[in-house]
N, C-alpha and C positions, 0 to 999 in steps of 0.2 A: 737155516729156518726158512719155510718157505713161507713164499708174499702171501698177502691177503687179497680181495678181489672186489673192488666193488661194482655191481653191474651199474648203468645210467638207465633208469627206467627212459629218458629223454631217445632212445633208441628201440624201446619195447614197443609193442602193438596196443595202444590205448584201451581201446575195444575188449579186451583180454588182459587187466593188471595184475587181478588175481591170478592167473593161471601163468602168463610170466612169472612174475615172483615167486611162485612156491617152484615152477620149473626151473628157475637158478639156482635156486636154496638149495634143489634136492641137489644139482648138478655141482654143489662146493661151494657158490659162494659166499663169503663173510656178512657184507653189509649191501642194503640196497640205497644205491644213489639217486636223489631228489633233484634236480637243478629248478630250482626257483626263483625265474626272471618278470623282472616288472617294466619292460618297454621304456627305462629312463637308465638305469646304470649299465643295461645291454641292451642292443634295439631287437630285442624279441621277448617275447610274453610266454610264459608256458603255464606252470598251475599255484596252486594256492593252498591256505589250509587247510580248506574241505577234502582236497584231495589228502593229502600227508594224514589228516584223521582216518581216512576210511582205508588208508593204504597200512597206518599199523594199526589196523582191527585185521588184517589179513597176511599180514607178514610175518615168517618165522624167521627176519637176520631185524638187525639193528638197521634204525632209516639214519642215514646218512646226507642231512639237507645241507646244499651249498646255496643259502642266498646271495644269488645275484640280483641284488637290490636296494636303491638308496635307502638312506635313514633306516638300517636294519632296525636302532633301537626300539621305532615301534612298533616291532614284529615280531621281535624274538617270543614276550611271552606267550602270545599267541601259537606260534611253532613251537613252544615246548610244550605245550597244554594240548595240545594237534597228535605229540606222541614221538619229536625229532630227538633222537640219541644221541647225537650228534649233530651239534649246529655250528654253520662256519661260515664267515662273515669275510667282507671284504675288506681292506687296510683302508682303500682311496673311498669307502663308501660314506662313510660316518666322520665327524671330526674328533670324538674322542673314543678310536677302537677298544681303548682297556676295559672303560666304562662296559661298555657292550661284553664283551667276553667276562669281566668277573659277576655281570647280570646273567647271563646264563648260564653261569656253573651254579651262582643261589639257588638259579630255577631247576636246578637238577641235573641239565643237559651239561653234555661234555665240548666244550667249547672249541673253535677252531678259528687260523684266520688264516686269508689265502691273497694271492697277492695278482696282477694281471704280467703279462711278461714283462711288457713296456716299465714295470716299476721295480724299483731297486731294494733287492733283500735287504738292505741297510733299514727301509720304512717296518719289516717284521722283527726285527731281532729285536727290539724290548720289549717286544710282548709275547716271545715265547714263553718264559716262568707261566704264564698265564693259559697258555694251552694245553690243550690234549692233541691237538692237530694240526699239520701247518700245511696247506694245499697249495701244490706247485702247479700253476697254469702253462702248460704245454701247447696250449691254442691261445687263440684271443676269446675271453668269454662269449657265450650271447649262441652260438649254434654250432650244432652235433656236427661229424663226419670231415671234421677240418683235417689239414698235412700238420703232421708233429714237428714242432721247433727244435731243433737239435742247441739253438743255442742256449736252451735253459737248462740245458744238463750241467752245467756248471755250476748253477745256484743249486742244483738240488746235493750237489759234493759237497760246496760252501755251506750249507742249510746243515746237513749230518755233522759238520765236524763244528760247527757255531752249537747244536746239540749239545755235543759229547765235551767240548769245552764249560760248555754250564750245567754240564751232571743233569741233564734232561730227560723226561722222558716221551715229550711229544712224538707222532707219529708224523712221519714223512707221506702224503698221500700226493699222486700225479694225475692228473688227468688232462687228454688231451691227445687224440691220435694214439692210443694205446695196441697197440698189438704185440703179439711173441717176438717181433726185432724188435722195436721201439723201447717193450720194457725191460731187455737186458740192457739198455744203453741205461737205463735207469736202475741201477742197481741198487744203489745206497737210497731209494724209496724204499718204505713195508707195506703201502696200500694201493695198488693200482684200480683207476676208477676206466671203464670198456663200456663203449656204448652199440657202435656198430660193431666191432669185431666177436661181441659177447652174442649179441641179439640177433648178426647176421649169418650165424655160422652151427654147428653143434653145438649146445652152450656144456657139456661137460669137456670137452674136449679143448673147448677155448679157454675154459677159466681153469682148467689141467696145464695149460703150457704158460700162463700170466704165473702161475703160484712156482712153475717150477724155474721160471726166467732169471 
């Protein structure tokens, strides 16, 4: 089966989102990636809900928002009402993650939680029953264009087979340093999230060689 792709708009040309986006979509890819930082749980700022609204009044894939930022819970409804498909929250952000992730499946959205490297997949595993998606950080959050950690390919083996031991069907999603090497080391992923390698290059051609990795 081949992967799915999510592009990082956090690498598209601002000025142009609309025309990105629909230029990915036609190009293959699955979901468009959101990264939503608040200058306190990563030290950089990028956008908000006005943007994620106007971006799915204009998007033909599912948005795919990774807040990076404290106290998701009082944000989520707001991001599902904004139009996010897919919303995915941090373990270390919040003091009770579960709360948070079974409020946004009420709200409609398909819930996710993601982890920073520095933190031990032991902090996710009781809350996968609870997800639709579980995001492997490959970089340290907070900014585009980083070197890929090779040591977290490990968690994402341990992540698939903690899975398939509890009859799951959560999604494996990476991001972080993604390109055509980086994601065959990541195998046992089904979502890869590209910010520069999608945005810097051919985008059929790029998200052609992620899906067939």
């Amino acid at each position: 089966m081949s992967k799915m792709v999510a592009p990082s708009i956090l690498s598209a040309d601002f000025a142009n989102l609309e025309k990105e986006i629909k230029a990915v979509a036609a190009a293959g890819a699955d979901w468009i990636h959101v990264d939503v930082m608040d200058g306190r749980f990563v030290p950089n700022i990028t956008i908000g809900i006005p943007v994620v609204k106007s971006l799915k009044k204009i998007s033909p894939l599912p948005l795919d928002v990774h807040l990076m930022i404290e106290e998701p819970e009082r944000y989520v409804e707001d991001f599902i009402k904004a139009g996010s498909d897919y919303l995915t929250i941090h373990v270390e952000a919040t003091g009770d993650p579960a709360a948070v992730l079974k409020r946004i499946r009420e709200l409609g959205a398909k819930p996710g939680i993601t982890l920073r490297p520095r933190t031990s997949l032991e902090e996710v595993l009781p809350l996968l029953p609870l997800c639709d998606l579980v995001l492997v950080m490959t970089v340290e959050p907070g900014f585009g264009g980083q070197s890929f950690m090779h040591d977290q390919i490990k968690k994402i083996t341990r992540l698939r087979e903690e899975i398939q031991k509890m009859n799951l069907s959560c999604l494996i999603e990476v991001d972080g340093g993604i390109n055509e090497e980086t994601a065959k080391l990541c195998h046992e992923a089904d979502v890869f999230v590209a910010g520069s390698y999608v945005f810097g290059r051919e985008y059929k051609s790029a998200i052609a060689s992620l899906k067939e990795s």
